[in-house]
C-alpha positions as CSV (number, residue, x, y, z in Angstrom):
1,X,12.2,12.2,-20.4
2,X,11.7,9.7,-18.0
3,X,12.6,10.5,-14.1
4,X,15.0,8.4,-11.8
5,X,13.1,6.2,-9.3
6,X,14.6,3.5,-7.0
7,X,12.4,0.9,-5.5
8,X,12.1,0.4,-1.8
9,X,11.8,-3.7,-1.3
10,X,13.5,-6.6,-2.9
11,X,10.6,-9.7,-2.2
12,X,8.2,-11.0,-4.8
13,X,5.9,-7.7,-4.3
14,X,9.2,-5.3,-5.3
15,X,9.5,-7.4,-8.2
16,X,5.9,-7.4,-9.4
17,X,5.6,-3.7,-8.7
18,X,8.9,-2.8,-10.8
19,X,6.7,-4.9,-13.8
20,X,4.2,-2.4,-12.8
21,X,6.1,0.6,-12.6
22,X,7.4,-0.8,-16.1
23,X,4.3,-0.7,-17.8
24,X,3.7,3.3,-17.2
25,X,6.7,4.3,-19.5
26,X,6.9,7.0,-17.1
27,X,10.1,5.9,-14.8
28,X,13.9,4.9,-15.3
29,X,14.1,2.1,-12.9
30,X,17.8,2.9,-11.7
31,X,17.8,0.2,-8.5
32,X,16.0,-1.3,-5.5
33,X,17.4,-0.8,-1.6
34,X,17.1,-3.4,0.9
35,X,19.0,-4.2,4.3
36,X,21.8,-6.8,3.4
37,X,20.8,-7.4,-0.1
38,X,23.3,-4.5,-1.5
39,X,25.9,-5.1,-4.4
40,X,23.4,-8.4,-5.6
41,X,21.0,-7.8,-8.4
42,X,17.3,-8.4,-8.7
43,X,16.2,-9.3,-12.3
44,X,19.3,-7.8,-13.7
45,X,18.7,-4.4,-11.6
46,X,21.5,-3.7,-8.3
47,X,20.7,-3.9,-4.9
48,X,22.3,-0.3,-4.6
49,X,22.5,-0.7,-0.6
50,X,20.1,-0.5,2.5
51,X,17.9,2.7,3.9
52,X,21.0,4.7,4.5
53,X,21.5,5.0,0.7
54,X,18.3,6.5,0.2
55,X,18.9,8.9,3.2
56,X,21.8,10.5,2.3
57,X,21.0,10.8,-1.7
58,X,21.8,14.2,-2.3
59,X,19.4,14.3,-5.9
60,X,16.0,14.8,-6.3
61,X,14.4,11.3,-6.6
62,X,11.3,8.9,-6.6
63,X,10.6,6.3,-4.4
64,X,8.2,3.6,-4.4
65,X,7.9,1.3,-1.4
66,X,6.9,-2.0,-2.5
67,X,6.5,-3.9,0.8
68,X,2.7,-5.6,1.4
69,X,2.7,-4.6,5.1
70,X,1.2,-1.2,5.7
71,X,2.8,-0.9,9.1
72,X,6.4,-1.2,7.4
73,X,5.4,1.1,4.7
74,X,4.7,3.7,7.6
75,X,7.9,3.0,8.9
76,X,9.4,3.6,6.0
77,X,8.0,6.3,4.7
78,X,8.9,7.7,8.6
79,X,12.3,7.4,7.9
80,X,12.7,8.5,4.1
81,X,10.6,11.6,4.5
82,X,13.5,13.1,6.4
83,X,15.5,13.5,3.2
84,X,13.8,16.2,1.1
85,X,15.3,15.3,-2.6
86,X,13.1,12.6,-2.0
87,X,9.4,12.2,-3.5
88,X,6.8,9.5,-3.1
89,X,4.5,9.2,-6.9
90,X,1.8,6.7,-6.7
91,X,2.0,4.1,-9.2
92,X,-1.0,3.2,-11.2
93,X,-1.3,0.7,-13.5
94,X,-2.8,1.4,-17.0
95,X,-5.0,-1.3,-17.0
96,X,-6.5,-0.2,-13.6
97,X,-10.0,1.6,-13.8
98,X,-10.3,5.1,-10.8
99,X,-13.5,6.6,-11.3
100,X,-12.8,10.1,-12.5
101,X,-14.7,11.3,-8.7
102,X,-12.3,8.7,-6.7
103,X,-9.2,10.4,-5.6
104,X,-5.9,9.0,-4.1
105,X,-3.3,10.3,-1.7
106,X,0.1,10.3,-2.3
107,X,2.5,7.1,-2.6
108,X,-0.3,4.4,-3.9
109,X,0.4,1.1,-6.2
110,X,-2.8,0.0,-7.9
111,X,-2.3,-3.2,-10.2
112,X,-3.5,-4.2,-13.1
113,X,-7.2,-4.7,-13.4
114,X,-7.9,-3.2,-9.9
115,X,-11.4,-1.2,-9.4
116,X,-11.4,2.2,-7.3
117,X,-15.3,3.6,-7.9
118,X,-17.2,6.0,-7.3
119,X,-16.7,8.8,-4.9
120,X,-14.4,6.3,-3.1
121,X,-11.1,8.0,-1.4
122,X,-7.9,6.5,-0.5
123,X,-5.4,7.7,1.9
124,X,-1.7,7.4,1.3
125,X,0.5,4.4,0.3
126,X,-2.7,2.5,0.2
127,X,-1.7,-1.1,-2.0
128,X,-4.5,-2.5,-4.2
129,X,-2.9,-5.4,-5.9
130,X,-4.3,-7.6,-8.8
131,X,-8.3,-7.4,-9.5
132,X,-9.1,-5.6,-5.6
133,X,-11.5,-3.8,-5.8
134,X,-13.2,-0.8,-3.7
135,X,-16.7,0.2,-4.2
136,X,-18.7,3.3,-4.1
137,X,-18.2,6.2,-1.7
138,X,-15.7,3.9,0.8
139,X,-13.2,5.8,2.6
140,X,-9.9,4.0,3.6
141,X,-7.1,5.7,5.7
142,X,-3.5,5.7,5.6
143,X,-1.0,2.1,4.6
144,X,-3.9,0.3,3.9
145,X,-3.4,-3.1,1.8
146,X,-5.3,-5.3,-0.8
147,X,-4.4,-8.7,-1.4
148,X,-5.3,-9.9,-5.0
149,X,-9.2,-10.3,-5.2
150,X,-9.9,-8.4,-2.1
151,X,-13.3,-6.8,-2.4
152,X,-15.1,-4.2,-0.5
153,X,-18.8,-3.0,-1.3
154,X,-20.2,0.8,-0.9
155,X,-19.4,2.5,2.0
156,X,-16.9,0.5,4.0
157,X,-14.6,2.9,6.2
158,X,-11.3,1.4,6.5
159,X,-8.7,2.3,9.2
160,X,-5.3,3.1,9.1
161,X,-2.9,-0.3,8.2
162,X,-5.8,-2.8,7.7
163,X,-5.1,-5.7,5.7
164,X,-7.2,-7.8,3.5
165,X,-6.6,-11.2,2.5
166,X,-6.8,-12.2,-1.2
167,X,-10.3,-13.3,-1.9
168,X,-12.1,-11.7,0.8
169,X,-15.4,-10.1,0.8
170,X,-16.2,-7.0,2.8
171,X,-20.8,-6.1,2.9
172,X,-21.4,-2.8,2.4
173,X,-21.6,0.3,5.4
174,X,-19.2,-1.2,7.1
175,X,-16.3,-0.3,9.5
176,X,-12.7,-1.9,9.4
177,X,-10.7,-0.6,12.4
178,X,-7.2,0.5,12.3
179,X,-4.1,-2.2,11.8
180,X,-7.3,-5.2,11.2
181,X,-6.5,-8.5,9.2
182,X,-9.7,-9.8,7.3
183,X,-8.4,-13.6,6.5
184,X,-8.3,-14.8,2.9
185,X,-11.4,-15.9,1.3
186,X,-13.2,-14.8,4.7
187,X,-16.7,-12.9,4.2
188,X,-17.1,-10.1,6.9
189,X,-20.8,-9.1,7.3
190,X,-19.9,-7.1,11.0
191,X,-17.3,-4.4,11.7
192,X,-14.4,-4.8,13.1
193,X,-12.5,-3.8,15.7
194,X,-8.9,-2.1,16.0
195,X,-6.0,-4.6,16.3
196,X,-8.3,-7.8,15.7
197,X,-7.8,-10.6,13.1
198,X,-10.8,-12.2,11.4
199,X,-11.6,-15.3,9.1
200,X,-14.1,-17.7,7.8
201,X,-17.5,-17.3,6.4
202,X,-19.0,-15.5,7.9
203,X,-15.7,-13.8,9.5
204,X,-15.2,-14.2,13.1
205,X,-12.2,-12.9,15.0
206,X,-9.5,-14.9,16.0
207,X,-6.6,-12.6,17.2
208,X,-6.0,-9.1,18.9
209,X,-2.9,-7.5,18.7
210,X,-1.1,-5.5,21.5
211,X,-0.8,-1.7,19.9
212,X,3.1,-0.3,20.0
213,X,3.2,3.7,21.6
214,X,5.5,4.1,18.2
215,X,2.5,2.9,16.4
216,X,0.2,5.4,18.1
217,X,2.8,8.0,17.3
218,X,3.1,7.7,14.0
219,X,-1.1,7.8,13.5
220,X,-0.7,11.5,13.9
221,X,1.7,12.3,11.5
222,X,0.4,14.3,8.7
223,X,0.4,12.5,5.6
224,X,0.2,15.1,2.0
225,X,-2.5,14.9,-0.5
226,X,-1.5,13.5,-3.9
């Protein structure tokens, strides 16, 4: 018997990821929440009502959170985790290939035709969308995201909230810093720092973001195992 599961999100990514979600057979797809969307319907499922909903639900529950910015998945999952009926499953996609040494943390999508090899870890509510892929023995942290066609070589560490554009290119060994932005199609042969935007071929930064203290707070809140 398939388990109740709401969907967190009501943009193109939501939708995509209920398609997803979908093709498992393993979830009854009862709804999506989203501020100021509620009593509408998405593709013939309700808008059930906004993040209060899901806080007072008083029945045991899945939730996915289909938003492609790791910093509002972090927010979130802040807020959700509060209510205890509530559980976050990772989504995978049956077409998707894990090597049987990768492992996963709790609250991951990862689309169709998506690549985790060997030895490679992920952290929670990471997001590998359509054909990303992440090579041999790399190591990414908590919220990170994967646009479509995103790939990264052996051994690239990736901190907590990075993004990567669709089409990007990350060389092997190296270091993403927390809440970076690699630029689509860019091709980063040199770390990068914390907070700081790069693009072009070869990738050169562009932006640096101020950090929030709530940001800072959060990066020490424990985050289960899947």
């Amino acid at each position: 018997m398939s388990q109740d599961l709401i969907i967190a999100g009501a943009g193109g990514m939501a939708r995509e990821v209920r398609e997803l979600i979908e093709s498992t057979g393993l979830y009854h797809i009862i709804g999506f929440v989203a501020p100021g969307d509620a009593g509408t319907t998405i593709d013939g499922l309700p808008v059930l009502g906004d993040d209060s909903f899901l806080l007072e639900y008083q029945q045991d529950l899945n939730v996915v959170i289909a938003l492609g910015d790791g910093a509002e998945r972090s927010r979130l999952y802040q807020l959700y985790r509060s209510n205890p009926r509530l559980a976050f499953p990772s989504v995978i996609s049956p077409g998707a290939h894990i090597s049987p040494s990768a492992s996963y943390g709790l609250g991951c999508i990862i689309a169709h035709s998506a690549v985790i090899s060997t030895d490679a870890r992920l952290g929670a509510f990471c997001f590998l969308s359509f054909n990303a892929t992440v090579g041999h023995d790399c190591v990414l942290a908590d919220f990170v995201s994967l646009n479509p066609g995103a790939h990264l070589s052996g051994n690239v560490t990736v901190g907590r909230c990075a993004m990567f554009g669709s089409g990007c290119a990350v060389r092997q060994g190296l270091h993403i810093g927390t809440h970076a932005t690699v630029g689509m199609a860019s091709s980063v042969i040199r770390d990068v720092e914390d907070d700081t935007s790069v693009i072009g071929v070869p990738a050169q930064p562009f932006f640096r973001r101020k950090k929030r203290s709530s940001e800072t707070q959060a990066a020490t809140a424990p985050y289960p195992a899947q």
